[in-house]
TORKOL-4160 file (C-alpha; in steps of 0.2 Angstrom, whole numbers, padded with zeros to 4 digits, m for minus):
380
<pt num="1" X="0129" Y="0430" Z="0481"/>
<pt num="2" X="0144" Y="0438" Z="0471"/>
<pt num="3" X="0147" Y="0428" Z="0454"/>
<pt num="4" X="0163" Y="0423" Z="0449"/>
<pt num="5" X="0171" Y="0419" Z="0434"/>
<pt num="6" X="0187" Y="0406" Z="0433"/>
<pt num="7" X="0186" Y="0401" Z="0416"/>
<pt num="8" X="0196" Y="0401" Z="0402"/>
<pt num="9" X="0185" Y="0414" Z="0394"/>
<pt num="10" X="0176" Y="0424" Z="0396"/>
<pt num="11" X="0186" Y="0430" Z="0409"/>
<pt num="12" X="0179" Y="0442" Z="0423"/>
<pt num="13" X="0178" Y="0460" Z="0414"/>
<pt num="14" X="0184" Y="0476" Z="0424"/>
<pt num="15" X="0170" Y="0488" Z="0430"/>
<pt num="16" X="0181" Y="0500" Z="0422"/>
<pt num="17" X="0178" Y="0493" Z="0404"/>
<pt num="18" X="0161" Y="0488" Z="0406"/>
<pt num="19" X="0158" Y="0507" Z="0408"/>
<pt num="20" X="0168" Y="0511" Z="0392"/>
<pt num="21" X="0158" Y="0499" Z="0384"/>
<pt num="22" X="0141" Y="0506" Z="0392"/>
<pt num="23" X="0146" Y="0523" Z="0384"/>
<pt num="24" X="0131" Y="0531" Z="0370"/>
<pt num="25" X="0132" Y="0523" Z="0355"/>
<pt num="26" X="0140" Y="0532" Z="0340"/>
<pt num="27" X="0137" Y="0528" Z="0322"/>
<pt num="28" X="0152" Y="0518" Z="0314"/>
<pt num="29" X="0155" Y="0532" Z="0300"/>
<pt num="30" X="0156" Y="0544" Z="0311"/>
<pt num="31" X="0172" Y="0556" Z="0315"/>
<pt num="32" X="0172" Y="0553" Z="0333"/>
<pt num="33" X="0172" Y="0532" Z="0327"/>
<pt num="34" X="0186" Y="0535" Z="0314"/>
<pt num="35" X="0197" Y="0542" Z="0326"/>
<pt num="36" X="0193" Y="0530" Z="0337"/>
<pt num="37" X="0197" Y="0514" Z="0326"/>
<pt num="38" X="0214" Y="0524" Z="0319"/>
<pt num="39" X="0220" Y="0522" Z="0340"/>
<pt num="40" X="0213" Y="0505" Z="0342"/>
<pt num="41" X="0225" Y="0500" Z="0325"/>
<pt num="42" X="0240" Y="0508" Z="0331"/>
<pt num="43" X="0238" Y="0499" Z="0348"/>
<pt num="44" X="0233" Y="0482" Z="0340"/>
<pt num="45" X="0252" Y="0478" Z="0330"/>
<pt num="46" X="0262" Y="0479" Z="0345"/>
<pt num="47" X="0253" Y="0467" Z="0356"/>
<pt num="48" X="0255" Y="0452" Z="0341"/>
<pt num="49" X="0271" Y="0456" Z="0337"/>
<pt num="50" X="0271" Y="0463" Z="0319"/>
<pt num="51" X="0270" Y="0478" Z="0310"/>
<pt num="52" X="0257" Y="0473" Z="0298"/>
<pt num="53" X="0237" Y="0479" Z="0301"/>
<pt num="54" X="0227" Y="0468" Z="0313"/>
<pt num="55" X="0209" Y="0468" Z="0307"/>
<pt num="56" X="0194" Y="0467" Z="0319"/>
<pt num="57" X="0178" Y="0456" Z="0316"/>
<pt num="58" X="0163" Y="0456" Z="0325"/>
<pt num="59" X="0165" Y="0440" Z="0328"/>
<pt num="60" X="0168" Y="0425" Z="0338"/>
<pt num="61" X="0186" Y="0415" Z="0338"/>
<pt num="62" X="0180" Y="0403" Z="0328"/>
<pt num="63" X="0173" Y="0413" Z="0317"/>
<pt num="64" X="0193" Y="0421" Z="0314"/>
<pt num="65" X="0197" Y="0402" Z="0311"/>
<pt num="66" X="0183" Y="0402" Z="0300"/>
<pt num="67" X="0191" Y="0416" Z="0291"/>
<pt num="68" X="0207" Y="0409" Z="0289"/>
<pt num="69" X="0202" Y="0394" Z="0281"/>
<pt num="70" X="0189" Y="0402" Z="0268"/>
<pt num="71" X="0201" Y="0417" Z="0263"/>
<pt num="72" X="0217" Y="0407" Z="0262"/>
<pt num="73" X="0215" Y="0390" Z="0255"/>
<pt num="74" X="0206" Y="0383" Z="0240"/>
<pt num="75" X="0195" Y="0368" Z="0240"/>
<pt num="76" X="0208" Y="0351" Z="0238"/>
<pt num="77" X="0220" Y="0361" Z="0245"/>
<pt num="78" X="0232" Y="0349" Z="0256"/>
<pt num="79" X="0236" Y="0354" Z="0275"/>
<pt num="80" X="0242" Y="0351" Z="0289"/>
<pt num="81" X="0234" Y="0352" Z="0306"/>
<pt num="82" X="0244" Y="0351" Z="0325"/>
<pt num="83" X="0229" Y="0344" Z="0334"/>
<pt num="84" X="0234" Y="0339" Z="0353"/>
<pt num="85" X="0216" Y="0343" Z="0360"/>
<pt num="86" X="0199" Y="0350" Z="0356"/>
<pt num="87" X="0203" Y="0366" Z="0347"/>
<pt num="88" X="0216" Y="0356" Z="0336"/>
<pt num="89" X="0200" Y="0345" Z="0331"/>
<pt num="90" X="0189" Y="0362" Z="0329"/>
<pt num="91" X="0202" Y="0367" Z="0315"/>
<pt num="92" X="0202" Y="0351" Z="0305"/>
<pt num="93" X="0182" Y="0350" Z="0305"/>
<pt num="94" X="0184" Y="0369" Z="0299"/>
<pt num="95" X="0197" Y="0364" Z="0286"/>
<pt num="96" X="0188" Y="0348" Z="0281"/>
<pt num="97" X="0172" Y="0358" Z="0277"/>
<pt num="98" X="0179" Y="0369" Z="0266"/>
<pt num="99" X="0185" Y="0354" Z="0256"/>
<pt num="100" X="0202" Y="0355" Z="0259"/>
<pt num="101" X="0212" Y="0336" Z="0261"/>
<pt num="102" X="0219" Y="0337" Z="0279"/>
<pt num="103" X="0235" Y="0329" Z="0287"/>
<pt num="104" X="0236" Y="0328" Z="0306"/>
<pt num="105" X="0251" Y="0328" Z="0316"/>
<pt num="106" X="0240" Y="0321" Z="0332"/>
<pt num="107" X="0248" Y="0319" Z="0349"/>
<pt num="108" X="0239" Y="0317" Z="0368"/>
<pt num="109" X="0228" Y="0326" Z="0375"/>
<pt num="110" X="0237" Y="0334" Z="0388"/>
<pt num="111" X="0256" Y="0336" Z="0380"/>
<pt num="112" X="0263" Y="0347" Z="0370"/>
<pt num="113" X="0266" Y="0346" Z="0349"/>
<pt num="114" X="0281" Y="0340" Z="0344"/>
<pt num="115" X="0288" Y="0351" Z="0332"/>
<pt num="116" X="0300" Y="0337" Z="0326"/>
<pt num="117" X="0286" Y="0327" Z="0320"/>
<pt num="118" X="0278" Y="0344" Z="0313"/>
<pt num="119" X="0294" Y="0344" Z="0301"/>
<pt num="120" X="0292" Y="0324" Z="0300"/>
<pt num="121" X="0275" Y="0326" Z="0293"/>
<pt num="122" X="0279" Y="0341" Z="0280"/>
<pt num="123" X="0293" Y="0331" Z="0272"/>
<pt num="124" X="0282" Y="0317" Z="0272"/>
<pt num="125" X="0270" Y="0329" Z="0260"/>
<pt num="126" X="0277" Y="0341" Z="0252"/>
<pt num="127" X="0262" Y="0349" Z="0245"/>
<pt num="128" X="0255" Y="0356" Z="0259"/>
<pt num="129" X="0250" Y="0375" Z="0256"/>
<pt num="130" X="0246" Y="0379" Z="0273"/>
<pt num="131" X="0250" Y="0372" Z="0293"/>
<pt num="132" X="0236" Y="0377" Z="0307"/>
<pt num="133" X="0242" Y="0378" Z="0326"/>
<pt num="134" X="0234" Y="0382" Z="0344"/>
<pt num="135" X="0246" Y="0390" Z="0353"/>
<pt num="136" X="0236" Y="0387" Z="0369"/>
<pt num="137" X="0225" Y="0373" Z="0370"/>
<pt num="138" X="0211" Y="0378" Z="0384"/>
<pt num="139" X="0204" Y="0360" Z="0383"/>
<pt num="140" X="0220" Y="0354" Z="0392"/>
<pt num="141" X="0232" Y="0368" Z="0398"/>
<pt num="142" X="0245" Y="0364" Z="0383"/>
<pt num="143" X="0257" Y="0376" Z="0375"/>
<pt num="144" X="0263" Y="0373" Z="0359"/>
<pt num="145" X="0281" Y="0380" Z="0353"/>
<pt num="146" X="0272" Y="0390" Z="0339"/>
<pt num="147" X="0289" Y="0399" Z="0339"/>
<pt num="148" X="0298" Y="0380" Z="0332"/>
<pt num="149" X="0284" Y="0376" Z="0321"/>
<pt num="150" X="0284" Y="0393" Z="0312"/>
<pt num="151" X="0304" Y="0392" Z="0309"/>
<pt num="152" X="0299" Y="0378" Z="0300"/>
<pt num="153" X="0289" Y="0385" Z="0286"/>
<pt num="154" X="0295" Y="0404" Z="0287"/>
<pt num="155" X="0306" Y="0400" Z="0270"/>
<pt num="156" X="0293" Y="0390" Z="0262"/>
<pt num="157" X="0277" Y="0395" Z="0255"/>
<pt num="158" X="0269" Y="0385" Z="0267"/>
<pt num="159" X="0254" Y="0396" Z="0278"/>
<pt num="160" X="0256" Y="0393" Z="0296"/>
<pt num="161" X="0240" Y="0400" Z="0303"/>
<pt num="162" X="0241" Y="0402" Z="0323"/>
<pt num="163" X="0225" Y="0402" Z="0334"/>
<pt num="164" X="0233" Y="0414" Z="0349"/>
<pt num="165" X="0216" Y="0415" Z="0355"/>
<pt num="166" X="0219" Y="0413" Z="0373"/>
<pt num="167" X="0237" Y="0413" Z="0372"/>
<pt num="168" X="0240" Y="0431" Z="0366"/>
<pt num="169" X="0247" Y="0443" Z="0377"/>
<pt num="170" X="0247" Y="0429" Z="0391"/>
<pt num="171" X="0264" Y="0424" Z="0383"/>
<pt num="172" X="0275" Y="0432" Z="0371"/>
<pt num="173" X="0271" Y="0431" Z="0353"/>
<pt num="174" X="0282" Y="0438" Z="0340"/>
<pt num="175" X="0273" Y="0436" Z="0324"/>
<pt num="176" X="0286" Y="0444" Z="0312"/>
<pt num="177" X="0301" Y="0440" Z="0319"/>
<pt num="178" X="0293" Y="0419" Z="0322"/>
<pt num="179" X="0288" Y="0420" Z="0304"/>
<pt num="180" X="0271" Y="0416" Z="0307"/>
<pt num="181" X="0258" Y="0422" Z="0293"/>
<pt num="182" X="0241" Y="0421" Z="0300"/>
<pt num="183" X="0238" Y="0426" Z="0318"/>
<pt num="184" X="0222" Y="0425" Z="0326"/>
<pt num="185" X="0216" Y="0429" Z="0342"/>
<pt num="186" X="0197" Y="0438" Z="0352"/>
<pt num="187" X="0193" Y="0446" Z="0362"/>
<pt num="188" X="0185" Y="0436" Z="0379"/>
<pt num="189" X="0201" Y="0430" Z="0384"/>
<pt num="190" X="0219" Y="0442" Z="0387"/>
<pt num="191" X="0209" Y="0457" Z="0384"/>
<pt num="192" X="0197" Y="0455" Z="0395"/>
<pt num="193" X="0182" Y="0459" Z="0386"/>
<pt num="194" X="0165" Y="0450" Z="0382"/>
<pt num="195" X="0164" Y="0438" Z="0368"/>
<pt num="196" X="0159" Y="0447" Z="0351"/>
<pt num="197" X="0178" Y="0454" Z="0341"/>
<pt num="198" X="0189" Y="0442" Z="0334"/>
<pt num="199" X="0207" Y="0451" Z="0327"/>
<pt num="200" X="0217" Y="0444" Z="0311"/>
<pt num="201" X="0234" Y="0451" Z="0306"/>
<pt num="202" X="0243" Y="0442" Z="0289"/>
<pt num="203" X="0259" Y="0443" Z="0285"/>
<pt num="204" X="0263" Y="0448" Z="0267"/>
<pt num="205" X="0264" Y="0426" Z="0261"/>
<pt num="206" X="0247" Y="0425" Z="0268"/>
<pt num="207" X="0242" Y="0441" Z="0256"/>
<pt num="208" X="0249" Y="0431" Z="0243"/>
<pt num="209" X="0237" Y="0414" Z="0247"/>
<pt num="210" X="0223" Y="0427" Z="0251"/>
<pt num="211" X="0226" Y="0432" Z="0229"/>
<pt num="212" X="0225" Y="0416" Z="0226"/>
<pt num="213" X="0213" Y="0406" Z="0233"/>
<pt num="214" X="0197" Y="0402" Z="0227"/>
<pt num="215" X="0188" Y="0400" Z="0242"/>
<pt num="216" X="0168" Y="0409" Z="0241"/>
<pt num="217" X="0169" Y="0422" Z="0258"/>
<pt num="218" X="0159" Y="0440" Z="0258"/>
<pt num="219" X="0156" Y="0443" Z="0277"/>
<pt num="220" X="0173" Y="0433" Z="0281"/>
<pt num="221" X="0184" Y="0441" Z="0267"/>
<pt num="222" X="0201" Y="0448" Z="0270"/>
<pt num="223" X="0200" Y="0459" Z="0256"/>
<pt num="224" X="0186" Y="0467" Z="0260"/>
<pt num="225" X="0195" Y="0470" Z="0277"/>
<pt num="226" X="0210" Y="0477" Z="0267"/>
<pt num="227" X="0198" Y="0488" Z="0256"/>
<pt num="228" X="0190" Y="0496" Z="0271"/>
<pt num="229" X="0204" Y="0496" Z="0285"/>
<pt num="230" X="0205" Y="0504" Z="0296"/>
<pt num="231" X="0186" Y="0508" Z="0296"/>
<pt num="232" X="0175" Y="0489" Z="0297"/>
<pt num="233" X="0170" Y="0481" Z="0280"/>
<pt num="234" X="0152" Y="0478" Z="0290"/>
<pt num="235" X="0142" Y="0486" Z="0304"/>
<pt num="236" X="0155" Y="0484" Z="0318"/>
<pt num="237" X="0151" Y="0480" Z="0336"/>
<pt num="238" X="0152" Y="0497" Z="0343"/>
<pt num="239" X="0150" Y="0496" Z="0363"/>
<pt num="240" X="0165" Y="0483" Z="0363"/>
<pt num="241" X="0176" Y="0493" Z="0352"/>
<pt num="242" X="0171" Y="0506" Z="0367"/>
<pt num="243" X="0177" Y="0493" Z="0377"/>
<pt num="244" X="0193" Y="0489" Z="0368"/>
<pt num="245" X="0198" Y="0506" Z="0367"/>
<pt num="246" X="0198" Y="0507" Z="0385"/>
<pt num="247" X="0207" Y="0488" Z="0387"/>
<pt num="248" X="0220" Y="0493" Z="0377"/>
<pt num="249" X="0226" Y="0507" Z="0387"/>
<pt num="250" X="0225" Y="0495" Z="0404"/>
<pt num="251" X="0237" Y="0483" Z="0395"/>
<pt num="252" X="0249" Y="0498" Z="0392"/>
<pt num="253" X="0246" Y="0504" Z="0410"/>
<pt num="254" X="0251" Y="0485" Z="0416"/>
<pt num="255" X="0264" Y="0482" Z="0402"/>
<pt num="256" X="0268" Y="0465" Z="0393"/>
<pt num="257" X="0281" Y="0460" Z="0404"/>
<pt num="258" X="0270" Y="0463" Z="0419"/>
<pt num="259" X="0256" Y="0455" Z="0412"/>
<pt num="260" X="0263" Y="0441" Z="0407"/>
<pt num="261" X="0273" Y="0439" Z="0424"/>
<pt num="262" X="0257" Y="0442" Z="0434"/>
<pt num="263" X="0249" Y="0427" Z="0424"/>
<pt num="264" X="0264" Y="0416" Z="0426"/>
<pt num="265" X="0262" Y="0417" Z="0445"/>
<pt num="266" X="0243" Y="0413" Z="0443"/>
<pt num="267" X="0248" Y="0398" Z="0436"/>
<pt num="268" X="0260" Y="0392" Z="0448"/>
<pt num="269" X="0248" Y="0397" Z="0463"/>
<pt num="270" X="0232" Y="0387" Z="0455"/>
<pt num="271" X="0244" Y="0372" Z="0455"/>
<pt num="272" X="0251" Y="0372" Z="0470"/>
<pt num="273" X="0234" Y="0375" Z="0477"/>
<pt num="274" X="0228" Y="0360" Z="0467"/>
<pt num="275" X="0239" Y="0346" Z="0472"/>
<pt num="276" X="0237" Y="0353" Z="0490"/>
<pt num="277" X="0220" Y="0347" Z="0489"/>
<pt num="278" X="0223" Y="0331" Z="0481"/>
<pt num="279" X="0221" Y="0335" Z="0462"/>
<pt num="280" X="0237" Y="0329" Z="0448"/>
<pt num="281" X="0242" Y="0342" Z="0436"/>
<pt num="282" X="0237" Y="0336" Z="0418"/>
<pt num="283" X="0250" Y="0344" Z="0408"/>
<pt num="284" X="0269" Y="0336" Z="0415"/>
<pt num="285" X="0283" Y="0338" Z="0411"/>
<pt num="286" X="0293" Y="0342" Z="0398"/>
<pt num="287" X="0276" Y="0344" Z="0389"/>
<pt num="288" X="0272" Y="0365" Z="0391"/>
<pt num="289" X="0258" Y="0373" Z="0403"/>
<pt num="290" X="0247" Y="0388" Z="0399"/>
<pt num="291" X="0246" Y="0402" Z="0411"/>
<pt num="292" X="0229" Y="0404" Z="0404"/>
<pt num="293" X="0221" Y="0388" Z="0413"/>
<pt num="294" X="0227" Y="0375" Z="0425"/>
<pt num="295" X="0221" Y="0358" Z="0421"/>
<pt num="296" X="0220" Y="0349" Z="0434"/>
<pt num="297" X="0214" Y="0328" Z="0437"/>
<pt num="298" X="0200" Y="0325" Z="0452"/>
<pt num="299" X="0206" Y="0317" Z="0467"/>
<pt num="300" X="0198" Y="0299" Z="0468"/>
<pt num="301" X="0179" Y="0297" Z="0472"/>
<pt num="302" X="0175" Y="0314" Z="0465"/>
<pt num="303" X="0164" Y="0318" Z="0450"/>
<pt num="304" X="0170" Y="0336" Z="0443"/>
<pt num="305" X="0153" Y="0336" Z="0435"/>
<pt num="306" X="0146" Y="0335" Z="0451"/>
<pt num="307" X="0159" Y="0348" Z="0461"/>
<pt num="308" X="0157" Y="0360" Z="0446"/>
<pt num="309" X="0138" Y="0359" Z="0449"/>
<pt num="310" X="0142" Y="0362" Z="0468"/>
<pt num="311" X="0154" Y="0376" Z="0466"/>
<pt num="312" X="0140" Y="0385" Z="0455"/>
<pt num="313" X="0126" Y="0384" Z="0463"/>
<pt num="314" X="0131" Y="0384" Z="0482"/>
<pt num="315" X="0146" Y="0397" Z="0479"/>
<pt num="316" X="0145" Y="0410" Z="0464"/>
<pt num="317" X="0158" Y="0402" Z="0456"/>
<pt num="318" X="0158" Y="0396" Z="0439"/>
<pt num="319" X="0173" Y="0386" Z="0433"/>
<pt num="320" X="0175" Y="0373" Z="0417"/>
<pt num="321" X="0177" Y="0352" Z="0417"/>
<pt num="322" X="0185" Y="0342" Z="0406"/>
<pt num="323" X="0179" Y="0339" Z="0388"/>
<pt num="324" X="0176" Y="0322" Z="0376"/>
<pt num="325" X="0182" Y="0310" Z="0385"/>
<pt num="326" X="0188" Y="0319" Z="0402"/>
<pt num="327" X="0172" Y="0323" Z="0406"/>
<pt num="328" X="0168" Y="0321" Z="0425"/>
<pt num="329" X="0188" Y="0319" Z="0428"/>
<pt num="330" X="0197" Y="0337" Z="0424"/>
<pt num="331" X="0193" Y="0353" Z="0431"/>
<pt num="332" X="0202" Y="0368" Z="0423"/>
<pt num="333" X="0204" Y="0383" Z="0433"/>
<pt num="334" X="0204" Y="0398" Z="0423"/>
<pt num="335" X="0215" Y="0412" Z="0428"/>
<pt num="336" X="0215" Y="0422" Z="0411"/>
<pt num="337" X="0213" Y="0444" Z="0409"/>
<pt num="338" X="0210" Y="0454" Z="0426"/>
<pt num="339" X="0214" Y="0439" Z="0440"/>
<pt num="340" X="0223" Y="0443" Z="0453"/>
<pt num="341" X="0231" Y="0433" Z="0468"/>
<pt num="342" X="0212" Y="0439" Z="0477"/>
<pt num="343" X="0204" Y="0433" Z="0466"/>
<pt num="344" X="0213" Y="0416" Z="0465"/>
<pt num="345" X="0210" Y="0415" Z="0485"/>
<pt num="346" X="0190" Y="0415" Z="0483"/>
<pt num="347" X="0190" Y="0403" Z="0471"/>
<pt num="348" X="0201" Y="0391" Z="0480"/>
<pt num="349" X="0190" Y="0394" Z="0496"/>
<pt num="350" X="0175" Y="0393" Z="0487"/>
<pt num="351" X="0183" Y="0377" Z="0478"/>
<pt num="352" X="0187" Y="0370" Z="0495"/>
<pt num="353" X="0170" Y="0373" Z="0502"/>
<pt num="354" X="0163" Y="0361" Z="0489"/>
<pt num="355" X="0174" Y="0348" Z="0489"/>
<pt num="356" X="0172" Y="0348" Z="0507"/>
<pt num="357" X="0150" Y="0345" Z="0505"/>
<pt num="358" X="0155" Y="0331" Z="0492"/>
<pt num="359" X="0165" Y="0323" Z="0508"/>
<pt num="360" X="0184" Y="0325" Z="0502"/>
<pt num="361" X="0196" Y="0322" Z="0515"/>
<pt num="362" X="0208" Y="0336" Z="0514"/>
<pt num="363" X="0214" Y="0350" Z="0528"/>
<pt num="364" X="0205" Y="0364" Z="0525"/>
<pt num="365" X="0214" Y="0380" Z="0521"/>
<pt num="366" X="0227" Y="0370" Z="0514"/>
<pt num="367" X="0226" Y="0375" Z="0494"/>
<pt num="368" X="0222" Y="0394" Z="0499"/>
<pt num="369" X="0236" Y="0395" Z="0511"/>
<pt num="370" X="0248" Y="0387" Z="0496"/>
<pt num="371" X="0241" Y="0403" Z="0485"/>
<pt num="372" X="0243" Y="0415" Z="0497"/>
<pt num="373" X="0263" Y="0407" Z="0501"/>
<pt num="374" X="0266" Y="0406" Z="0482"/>
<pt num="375" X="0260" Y="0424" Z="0479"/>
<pt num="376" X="0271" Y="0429" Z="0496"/>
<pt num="377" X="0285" Y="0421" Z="0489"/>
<pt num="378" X="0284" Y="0429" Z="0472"/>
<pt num="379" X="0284" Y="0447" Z="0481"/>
<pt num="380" X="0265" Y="0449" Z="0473"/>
């Protein structure tokens, strides 16, 4: 039975760079890795939107969050934190352990941040030196306008640190010209690798915070990033810079407007497809939607724990639920790096294979048939 991956990361890798990535290894002061890593970033800037470095990690996201927090902020430090689902919540646990006094503009799961109260909350205090963000929130399908939020800070000295971890190259993402300062992102998501390399690029204010924090870091620190760029401060993880190499050029193949168009359509098909069979999109409007997941609530009488189970075990397919309190009522569909409108169609008839074993009343064909007519329809 074929595997399947609709998650919101990791994604489904290529053949293509898993082979790069299966390539002999090659010592990480080498020449042949030097003039690898001087390719990788030149091709790294572009896609965030800025023309500062982008330093690589061998690391997880979190770990890149991680970073931010210990290289940019001192302890009793006051910030702010957009939380409006899970990874809001993972950066205020991050925040608070590093001491620092945390402010949180909270909204529902499920909606989008109000960059109105974003500026409520920083007139209400003043001394913040730094505001955290997820653009896109995989726990619920939200996008955040980081775009707003970062016009609000740009001519302050104010830090807005971005987590683009799933939302970079998904949707545009203009780091300069947003004035954004600290912009994270990895590698299992938009660019279609395994887990394992997290990327960081700082604007020239974040420089300055870097100077003056007193934060302890070694493994995480920026300036040791700076010292060694574009080499890796550590042993780097060498088959996935392989890997990224390789990515990198598919995204240039593709293009950024294509890429983001071809997810866009994903998006749309895997909720017409939903509400075909029953399901009530989470994210409504005029709250934002990803095209990195759709979030979608189980029709009545089913238990996503149990159709996830079903769908794994009977079908290949291995797709996320909801988490903290919308366990066993969300599914989110993830549609994220290489999907295409092929792959979206065995899922959905995998999907509907399940839910018809757990006795949902539905016409079958019904949500693949919407895919295939949303993808017709978009010429794709």
């Amino acid at each position: 039975m074929k595997l399947r991956l609709a998650t919101p990361g990791p994604t489904e890798v290529p053949q293509r760079l898993l082979l790069a990535g299966a390539r002999e290894i090659i010592h990480h002061r080498s020449t042949e890795m030097e003039q690898l890593i001087h390719e990788i970033s030149g091709g790294l800037p572009p896609l965030f939107g800025t023309a500062s470095p982008v330093y690589t990690i061998a690391s997880s996201g979190t770990g890149a969050m991680e970073a931010a927090v210990a290289n940019c902020f001192s302890a009793g430090d006051e910030v702010l934190v957009v939380s409006n689902g899970y990874f809001g919540e993972r950066f205020q646990a991050i925040c608070a352990s590093y001491g620092l006094v945390v402010h949180v503009v909270e909204s529902d799961w499920g909606t989008s941040a109000d960059p109105e109260r974003v500026a409520a909350a920083y007139r209400e205090h003043p001394a913040i030196r730094g505001a955290f963000v997820v653009y896109s929130e995989t726990s619920t399908g939200a996008l955040n306008d980081v775009e707003a939020i970062g016009r609000i800070f740009r001519d302050t000295d104010v830090i807005t640190v971005v987590d683009a971890i799933s939302g970079l190259l998904v949707h545009p993402l203009e780091m300069d010209a947003w004035g954004l300062d600290v912009v994270l992102a990895a590698s299992h998501k938009g660019f279609m690798l395994p887990p394992g390399l997290a990327f960081v690029a700082l604007s020239d204010k974040a420089w300055t915070a870097v100077e003056r924090s007193t934060g302890p870091n070694y493994y995480w620190s920026f300036e040791r990033l700076r010292h060694f760029y574009p080499m890796s401060s550590s042993s780097p993880a060498v088959s996935l810079l392989l890997a990224l190499h390789e990515s990198l050029k598919m995204l240039g193949e593709e293009g950024p407007d294509a890429f983001r168009a071809r997810h866009a359509v994903l998006g749309k098909a895997a909720e017409r497809g939903l509400l075909k069979l029953g399901f009530s999109t989470f994210v409504q409007a005029p709250h934002r939607r990803s095209h990195v997941i759709t979030a979608a609530l189980a029709p009545e009488g089913i238990d996503t724990g149990r159709l996830l189970k079903t769908l794994s075990t009977s079908y290949g397919v291995t797709m996320t639920g909801g988490q903290a309190h919308l366990k066993g009522r969300l599914i989110r569909v993830g549609h994220v790096g290489a999907a295409d409108s092929l792959d979206l169609i065995g899922i959905f008839g995998a999907l509907e294979m399940a839910l018809l074993d757990l006795g949902h009343t539905f016409t079958p064909g019904s949500g693949v048939g919407e895919i295939i007519r949303t993808f017709h329809e978009e010429g794709r």
